[in-house]
BAFI-3210 file (N, C-alpha, C; in Angstrom, 3 decimals, decimal comma, padded with zeros to 6 digits):
// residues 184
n [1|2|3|4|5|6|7|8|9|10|11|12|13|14|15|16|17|18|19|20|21|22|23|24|25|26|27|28|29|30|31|32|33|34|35|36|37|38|39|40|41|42|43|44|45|46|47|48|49|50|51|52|53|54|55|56|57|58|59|60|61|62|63|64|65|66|67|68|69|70|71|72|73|74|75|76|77|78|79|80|81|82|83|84|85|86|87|88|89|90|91|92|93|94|95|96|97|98|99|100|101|102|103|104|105|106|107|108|109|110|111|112|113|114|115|116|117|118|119|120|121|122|123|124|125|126|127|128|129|130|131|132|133|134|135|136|137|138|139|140|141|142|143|144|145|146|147|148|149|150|151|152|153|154|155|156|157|158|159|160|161|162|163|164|165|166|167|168|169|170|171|172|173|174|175|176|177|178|179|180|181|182|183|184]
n.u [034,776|035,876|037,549|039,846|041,739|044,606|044,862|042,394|041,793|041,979|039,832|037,916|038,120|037,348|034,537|032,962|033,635|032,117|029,355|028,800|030,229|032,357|034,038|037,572|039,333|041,146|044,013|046,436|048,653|049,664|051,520|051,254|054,151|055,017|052,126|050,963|052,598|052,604|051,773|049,193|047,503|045,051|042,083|039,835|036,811|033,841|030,351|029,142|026,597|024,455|025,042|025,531|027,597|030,668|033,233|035,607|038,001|040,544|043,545|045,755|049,431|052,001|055,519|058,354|057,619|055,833|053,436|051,286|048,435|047,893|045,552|045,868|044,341|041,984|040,952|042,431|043,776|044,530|047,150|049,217|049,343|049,217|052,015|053,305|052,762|054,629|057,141|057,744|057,097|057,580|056,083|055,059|053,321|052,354|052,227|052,404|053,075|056,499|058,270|060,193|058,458|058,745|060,821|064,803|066,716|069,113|068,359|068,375|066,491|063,144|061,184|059,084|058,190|058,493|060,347|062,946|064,976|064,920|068,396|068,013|065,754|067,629|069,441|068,072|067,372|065,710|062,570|063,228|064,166|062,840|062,567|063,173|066,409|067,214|069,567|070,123|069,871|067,900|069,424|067,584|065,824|064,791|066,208|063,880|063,530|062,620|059,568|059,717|062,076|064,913|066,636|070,080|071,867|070,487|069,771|071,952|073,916|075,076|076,883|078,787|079,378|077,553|074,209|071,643|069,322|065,846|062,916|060,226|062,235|062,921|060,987|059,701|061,659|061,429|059,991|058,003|059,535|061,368|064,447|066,498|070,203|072,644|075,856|079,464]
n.v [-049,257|-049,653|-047,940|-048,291|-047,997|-049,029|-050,276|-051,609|-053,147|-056,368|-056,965|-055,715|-057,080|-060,122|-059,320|-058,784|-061,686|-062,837|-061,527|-062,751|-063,440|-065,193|-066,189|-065,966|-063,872|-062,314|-060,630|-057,874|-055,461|-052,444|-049,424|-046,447|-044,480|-041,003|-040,188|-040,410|-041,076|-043,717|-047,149|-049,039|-051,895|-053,925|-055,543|-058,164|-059,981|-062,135|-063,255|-065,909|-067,256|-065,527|-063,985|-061,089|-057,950|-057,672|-057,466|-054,864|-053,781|-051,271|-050,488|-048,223|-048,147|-046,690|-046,200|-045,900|-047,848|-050,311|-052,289|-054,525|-056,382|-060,120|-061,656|-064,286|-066,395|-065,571|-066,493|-068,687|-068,903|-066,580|-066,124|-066,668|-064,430|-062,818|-063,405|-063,006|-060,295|-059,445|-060,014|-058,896|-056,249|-055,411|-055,106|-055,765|-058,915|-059,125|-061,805|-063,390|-065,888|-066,187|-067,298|-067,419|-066,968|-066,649|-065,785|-066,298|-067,562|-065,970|-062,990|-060,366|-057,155|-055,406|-055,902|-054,785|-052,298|-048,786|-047,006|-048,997|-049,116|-051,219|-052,338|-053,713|-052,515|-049,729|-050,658|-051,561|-050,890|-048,305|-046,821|-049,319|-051,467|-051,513|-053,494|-057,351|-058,227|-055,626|-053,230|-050,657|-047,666|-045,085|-041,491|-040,136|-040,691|-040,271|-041,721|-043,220|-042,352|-044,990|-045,754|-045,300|-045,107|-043,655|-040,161|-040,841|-039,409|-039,058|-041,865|-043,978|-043,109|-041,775|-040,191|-041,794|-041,151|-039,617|-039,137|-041,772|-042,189|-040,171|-041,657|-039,531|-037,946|-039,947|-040,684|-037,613|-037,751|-039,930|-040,418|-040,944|-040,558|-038,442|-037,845|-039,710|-039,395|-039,113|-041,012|-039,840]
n.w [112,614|116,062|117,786|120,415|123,813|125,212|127,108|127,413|125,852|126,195|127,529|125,670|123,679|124,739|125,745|122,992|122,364|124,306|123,406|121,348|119,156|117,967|116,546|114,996|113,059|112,200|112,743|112,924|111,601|111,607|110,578|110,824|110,581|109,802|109,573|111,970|115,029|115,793|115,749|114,897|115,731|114,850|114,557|113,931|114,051|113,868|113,973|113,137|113,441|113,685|111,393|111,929|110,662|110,708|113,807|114,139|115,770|116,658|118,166|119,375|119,936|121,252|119,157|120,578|122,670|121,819|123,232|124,057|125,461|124,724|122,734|122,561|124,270|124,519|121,866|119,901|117,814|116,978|118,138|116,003|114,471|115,909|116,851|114,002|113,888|116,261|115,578|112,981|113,228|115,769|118,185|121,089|122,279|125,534|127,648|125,318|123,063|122,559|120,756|117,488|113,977|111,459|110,491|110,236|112,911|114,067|112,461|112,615|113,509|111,688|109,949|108,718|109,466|108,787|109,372|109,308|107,184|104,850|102,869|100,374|098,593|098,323|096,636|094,357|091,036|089,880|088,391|087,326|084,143|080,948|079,592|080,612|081,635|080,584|081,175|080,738|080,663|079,300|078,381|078,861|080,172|083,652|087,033|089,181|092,857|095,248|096,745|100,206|100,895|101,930|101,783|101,096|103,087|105,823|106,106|104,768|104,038|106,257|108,520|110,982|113,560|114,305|115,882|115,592|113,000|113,742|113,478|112,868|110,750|109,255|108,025|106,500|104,936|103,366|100,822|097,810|094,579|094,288|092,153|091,624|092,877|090,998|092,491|092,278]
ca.u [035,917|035,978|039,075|040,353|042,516|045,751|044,648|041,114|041,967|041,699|038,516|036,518|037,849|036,961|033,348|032,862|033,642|030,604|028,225|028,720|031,603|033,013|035,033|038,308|039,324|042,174|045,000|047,281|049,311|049,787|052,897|051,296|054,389|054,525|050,817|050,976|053,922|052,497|051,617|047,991|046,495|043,593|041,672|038,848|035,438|032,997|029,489|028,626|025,216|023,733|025,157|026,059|028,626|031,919|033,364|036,846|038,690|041,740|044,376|046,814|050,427|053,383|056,296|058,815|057,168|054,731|052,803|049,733|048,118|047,816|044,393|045,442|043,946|040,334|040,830|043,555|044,381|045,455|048,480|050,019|048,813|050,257|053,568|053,830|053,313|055,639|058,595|057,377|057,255|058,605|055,172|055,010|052,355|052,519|051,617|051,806|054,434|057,938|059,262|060,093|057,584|058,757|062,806|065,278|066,793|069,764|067,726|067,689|065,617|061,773|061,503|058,064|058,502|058,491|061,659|063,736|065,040|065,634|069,367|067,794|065,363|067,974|070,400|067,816|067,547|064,272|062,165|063,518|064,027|061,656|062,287|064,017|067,468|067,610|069,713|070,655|068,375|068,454|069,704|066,459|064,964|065,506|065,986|063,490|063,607|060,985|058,549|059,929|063,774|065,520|067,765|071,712|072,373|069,579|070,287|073,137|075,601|074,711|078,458|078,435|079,672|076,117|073,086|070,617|067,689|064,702|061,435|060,248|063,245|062,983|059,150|060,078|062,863|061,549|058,653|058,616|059,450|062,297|065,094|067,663|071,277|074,247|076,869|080,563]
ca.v [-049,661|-049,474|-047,513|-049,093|-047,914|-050,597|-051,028|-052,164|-054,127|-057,985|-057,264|-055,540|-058,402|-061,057|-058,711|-059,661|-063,288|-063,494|-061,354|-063,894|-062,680|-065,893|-066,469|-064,888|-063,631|-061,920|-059,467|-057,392|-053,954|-050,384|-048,926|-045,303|-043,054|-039,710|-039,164|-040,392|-041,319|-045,185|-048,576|-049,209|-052,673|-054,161|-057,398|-058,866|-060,999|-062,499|-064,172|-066,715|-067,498|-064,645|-063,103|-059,706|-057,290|-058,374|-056,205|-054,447|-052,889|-050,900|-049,666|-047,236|-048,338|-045,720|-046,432|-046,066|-049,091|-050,935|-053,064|-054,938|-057,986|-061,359|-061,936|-065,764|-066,886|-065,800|-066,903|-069,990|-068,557|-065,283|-066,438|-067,000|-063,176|-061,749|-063,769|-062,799|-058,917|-058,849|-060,262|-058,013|-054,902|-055,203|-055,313|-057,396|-059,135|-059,449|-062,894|-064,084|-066,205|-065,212|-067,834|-067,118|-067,514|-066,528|-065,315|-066,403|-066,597|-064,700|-061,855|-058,485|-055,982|-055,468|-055,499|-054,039|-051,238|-047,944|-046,942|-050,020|-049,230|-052,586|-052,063|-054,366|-051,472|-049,029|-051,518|-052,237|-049,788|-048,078|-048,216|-050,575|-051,436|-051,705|-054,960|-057,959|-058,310|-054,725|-052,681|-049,537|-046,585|-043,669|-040,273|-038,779|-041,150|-040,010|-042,684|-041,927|-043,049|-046,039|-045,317|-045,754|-045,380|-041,891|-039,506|-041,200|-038,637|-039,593|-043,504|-044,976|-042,291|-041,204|-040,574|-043,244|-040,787|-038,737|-040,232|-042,338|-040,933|-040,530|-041,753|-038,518|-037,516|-040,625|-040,538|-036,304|-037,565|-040,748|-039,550|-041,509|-039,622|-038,179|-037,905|-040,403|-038,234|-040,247|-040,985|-039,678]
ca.w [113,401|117,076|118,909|122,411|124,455|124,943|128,705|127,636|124,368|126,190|128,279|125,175|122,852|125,861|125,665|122,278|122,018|124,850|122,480|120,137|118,180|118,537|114,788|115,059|111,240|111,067|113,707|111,933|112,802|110,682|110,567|110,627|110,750|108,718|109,714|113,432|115,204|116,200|115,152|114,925|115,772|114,053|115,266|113,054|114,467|113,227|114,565|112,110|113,967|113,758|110,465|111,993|110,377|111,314|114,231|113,562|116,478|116,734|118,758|118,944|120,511|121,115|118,828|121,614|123,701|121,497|124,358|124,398|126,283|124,201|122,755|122,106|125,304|124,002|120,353|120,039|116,458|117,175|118,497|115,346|113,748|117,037|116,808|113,137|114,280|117,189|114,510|111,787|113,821|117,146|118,844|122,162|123,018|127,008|127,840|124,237|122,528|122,237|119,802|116,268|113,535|110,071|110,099|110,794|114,523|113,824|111,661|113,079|112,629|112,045|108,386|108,076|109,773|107,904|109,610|108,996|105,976|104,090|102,040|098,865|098,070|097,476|095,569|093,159|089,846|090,230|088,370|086,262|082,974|080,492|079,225|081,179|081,225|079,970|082,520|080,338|080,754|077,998|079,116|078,576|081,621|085,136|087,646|090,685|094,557|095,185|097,856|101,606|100,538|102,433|101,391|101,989|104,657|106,607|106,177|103,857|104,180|107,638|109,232|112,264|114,952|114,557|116,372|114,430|112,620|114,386|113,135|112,135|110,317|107,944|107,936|106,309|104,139|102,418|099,997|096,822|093,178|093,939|091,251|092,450|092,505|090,590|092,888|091,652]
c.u [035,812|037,692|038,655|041,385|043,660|044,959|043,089|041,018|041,467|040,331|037,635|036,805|037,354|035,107|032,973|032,360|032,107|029,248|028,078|029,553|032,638|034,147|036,108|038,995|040,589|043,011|045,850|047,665|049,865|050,656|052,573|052,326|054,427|052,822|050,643|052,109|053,517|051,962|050,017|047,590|045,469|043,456|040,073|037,483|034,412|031,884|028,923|027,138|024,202|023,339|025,415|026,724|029,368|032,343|034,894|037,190|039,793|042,371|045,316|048,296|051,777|054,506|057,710|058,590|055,474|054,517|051,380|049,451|048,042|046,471|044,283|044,766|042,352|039,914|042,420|044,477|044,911|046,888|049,122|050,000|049,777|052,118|054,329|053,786|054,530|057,206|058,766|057,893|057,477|057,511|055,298|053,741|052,665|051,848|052,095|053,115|055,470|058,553|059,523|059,351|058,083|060,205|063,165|065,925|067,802|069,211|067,813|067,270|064,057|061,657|060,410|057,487|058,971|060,193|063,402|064,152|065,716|066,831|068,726|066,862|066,312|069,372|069,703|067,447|065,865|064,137|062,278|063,727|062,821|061,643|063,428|065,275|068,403|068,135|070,204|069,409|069,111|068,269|068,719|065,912|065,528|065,112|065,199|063,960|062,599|060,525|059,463|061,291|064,149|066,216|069,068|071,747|071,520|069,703|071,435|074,143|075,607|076,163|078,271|078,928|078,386|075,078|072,099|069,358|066,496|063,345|060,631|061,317|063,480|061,724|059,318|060,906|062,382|059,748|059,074|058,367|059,870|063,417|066,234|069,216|072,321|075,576|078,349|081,451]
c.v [-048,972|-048,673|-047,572|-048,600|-048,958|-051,145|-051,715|-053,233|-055,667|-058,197|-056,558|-056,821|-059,759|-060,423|-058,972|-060,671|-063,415|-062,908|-061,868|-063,612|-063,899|-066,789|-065,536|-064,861|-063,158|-060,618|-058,994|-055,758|-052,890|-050,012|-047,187|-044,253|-041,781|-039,481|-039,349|-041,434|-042,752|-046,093|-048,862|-050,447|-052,910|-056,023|-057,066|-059,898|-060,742|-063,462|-064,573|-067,369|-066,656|-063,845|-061,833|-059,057|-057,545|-057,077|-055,965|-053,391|-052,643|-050,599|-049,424|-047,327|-047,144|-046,739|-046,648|-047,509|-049,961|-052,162|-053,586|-056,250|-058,305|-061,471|-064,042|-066,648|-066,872|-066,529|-067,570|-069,218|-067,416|-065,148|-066,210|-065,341|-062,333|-061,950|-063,192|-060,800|-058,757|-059,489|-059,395|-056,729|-054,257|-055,074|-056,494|-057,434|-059,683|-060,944|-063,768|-064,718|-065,946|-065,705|-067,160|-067,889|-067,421|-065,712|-065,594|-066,312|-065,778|-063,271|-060,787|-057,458|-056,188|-055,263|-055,007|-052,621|-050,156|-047,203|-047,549|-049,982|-050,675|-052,041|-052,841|-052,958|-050,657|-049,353|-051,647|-050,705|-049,677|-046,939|-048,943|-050,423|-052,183|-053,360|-055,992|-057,975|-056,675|-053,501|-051,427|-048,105|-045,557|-042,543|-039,386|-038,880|-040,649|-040,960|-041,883|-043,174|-043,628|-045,663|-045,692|-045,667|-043,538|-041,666|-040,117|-040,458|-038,619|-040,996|-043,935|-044,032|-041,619|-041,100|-041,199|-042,254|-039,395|-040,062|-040,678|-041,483|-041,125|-041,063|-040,511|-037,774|-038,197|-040,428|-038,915|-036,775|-039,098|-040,784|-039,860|-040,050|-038,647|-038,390|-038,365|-039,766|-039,440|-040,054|-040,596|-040,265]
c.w [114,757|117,233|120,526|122,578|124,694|126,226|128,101|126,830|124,697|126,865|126,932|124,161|123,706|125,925|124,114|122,048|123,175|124,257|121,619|118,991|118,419|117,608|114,731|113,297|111,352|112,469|112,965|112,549|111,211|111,430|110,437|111,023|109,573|108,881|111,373|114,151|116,300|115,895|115,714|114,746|115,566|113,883|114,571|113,408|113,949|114,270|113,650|112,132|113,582|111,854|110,461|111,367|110,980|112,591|114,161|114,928|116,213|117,756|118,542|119,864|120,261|120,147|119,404|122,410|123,297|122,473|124,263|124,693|124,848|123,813|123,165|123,020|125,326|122,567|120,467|118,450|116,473|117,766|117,472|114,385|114,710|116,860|115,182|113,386|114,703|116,670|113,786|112,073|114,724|117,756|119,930|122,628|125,104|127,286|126,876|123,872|121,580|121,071|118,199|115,303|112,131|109,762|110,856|112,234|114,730|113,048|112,576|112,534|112,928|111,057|107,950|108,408|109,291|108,250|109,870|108,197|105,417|103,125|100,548|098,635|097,691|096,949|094,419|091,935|089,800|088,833|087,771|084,954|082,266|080,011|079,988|080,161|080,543|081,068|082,435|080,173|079,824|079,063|079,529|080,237|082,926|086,082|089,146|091,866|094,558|096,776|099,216|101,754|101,077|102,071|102,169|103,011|105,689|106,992|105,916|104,405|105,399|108,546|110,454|113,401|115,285|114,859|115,359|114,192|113,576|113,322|111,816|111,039|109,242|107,244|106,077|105,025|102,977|101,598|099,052|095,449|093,512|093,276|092,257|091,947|092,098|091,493|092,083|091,962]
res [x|x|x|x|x|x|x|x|x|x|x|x|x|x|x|x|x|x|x|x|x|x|x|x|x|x|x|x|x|x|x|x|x|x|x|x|x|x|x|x|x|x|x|x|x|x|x|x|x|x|x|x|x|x|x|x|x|x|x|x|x|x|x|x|x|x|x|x|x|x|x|x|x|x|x|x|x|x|x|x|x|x|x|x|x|x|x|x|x|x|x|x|x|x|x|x|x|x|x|x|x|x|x|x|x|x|x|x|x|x|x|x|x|x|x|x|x|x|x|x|x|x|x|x|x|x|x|x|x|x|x|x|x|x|x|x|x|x|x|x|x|x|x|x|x|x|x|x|x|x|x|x|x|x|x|x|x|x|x|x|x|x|x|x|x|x|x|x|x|x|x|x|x|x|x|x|x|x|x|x|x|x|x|x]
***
C-alpha cells in the first residue's frame, strides 16, 4: 500500500491510470479513531493487460475537515464509492457529487463513523439470548456492552448543558466487554 499525501492523491491516481492501471476496483474509507485521530482513504487499481499486482493507495484525512479532490473524473466508477463515503462518513469529495446515494434525505448523521453512536445498538440486549424469542437471561449471565457502544455519561445520559464528547473521549470510553450496569 502506497501513502499520499491529500494534496497529491488526484495527480498520483491520474499517474497510474497512464501506467496502465487503468481498471478501477474498489474506493473505500477507515474510520481509524482510538489508534489515530483520522479517516483513512483507500483506492484500488488494477492493469488487466499486463497482470501486475493490483496497486492500493491510501490517504490520511483530518477528522475535523475530511477533504479530498474527486477521483471520478479519471475513473467514471468511482463516483459512486466516493458518494457512498462522503454519506457514510462525512468525507467530501471536492469536485465530486453532492447528491444522495443510499439514505434518506432527511437522515442525519454519518452512521459509520466510530463516533456516531447509532441509539439501536444500545437498545438491543447484548448479547442476546440464546435461543429466539428467548429474552430472559439467568442471574448467573452478565449482560456485556457490544463493541463501539460508550459509557451513558459520555453519550446517552450526557446532561445537555455540557459540551459534546469529543472523539477521543468516546474512542477511550467505548471498548467492548464491559459489564453493562442495570439501570434503577
Amino acid at each position: 500500500m502506497t501513502d499520499v499525501l491529500p494534496q497529491d492523491w488526484l495527480a498520483t491516481v491520474e499517474a497510474l491510470r497512464a501506467d496502465g492501471f487503468d481498471y478501477f476496483d474498489w474506493l473505500g474509507c477507515v474510520d481509524e479513531i482510538g489508534r489515530r485521530d483520522c479517516f483513512r482513504i483507500v483506492l484500488v487499481v488494477r492493469d488487466l493487460e499486463q497482470g501486475a499486482e493490483p496497486r492500493m493507495l491510501s490517504c490520511s484525512l483530518p477528522r475535523d475537515d475530511p477533504r479530498i479532490e474527486t477521483v471520478s473524473g479519471v475513473f467514471a466508477g468511482a463516483g459512486w464509492h466516493e458518494r457512498e463515503v462522503a454519506e457514510l462518513f462525512g468525507v467530501e469529495f471536492v469536485g465530486g457529487e453532492r447528491r444522495r446515494l443510499l439514505l434518506n434525505p432527511g437522515f442525519e448523521g454519518t452512521p459509520l463513523r466510530k463516533d456516531d453512536v447509532l441509539a439501536a445498538r444500545t437498545a438491543m440486549n447484548w448479547p442476546g439470548a440464546k435461543e429466539p424469542g428467548e429474552a430472559d437471561f439467568s442471574a448467573s449471565r452478565r449482560r456485556m456492552v457490544p463493541p463501539g457502544v460508550p459509557e451513558p455519561v459520555v453519550w446517552g445520559d450526557r446532561d445537555p448543558s455540557q459540551p459534546p464528547a469529543d472523539p477521543a473521549e468516546i474512542a477511550e470510553s467505548a471498548v467492548a466487554g464491559r459489564v453493562r450496569r442495570r439501570r434503577t
